[in-house]
N, C-alpha and C positions, 0 to 999 in steps of 0.2 A: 693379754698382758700377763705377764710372770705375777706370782704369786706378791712377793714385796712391793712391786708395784701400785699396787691397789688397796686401798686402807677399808674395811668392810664399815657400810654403813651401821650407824646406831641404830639399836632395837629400840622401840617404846615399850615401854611398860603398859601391862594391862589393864590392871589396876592396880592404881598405886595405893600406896595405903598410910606412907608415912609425908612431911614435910620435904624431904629429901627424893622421896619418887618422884613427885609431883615435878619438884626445881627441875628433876634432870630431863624428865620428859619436857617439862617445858625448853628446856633449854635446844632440846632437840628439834620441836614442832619449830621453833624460832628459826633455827638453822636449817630448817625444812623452809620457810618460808609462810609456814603457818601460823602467821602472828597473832593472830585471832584466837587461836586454839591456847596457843602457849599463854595469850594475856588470863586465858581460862584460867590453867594449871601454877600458874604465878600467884592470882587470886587465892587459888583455890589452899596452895602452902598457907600463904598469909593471913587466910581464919585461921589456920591450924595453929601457926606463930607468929603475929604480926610484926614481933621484932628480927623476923628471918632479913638480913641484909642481903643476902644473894636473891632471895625472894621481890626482892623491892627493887632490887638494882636492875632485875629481869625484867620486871613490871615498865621499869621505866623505858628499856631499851624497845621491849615490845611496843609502848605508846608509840616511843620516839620515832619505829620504821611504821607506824599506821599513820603518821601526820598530824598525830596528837601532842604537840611540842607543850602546849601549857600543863599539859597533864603531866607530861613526862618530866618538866624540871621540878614541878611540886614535887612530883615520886624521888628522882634524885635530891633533892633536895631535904628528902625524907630520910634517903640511903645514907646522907651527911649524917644529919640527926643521929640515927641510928650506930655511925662510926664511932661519933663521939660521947656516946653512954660508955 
């Protein structure tokens, strides 16, 4: 395939070090299909900053593709919360 053709995958980060590594790596292992990983790095933002909303909103989407629905509308539900501060 020609070069425009082909979008290059996303890097992970190594270690991340800020709230914001963490989100994008998670967001990535996600779209990788490693939801497990990403519920890691989702967590792992949200000691950092629990009022991270991209954070929570990951968190949820991650339950939501593992089959954890109660977990997951709490967490959205949380991202609500969180909207509306």
């Amino acid at each position: 395939m020609a070069k425009d053709d082909q979008t290059p995958a996303p890097q992970l980060a190594e270690e991340p070090q800020s709230v914001e590594d963490f989100v994008r790596r998670a967001w990535i292992l996600h779209v990788q299909g490693e939801h497990q990983r990403a519920e890691a790095d989702f967590r792992q933002a949200l000691s950092m900053d629990p009022k991270s909303v991209e954070a929570t909103y990951g968190l949820g989407m991650s339950l939501k593709v593992q089959g954890r629905e109660d977990e997951a509308i709490q967490t959205f539900q949380h991202t609500v919360e969180l909207l509306d501060q």
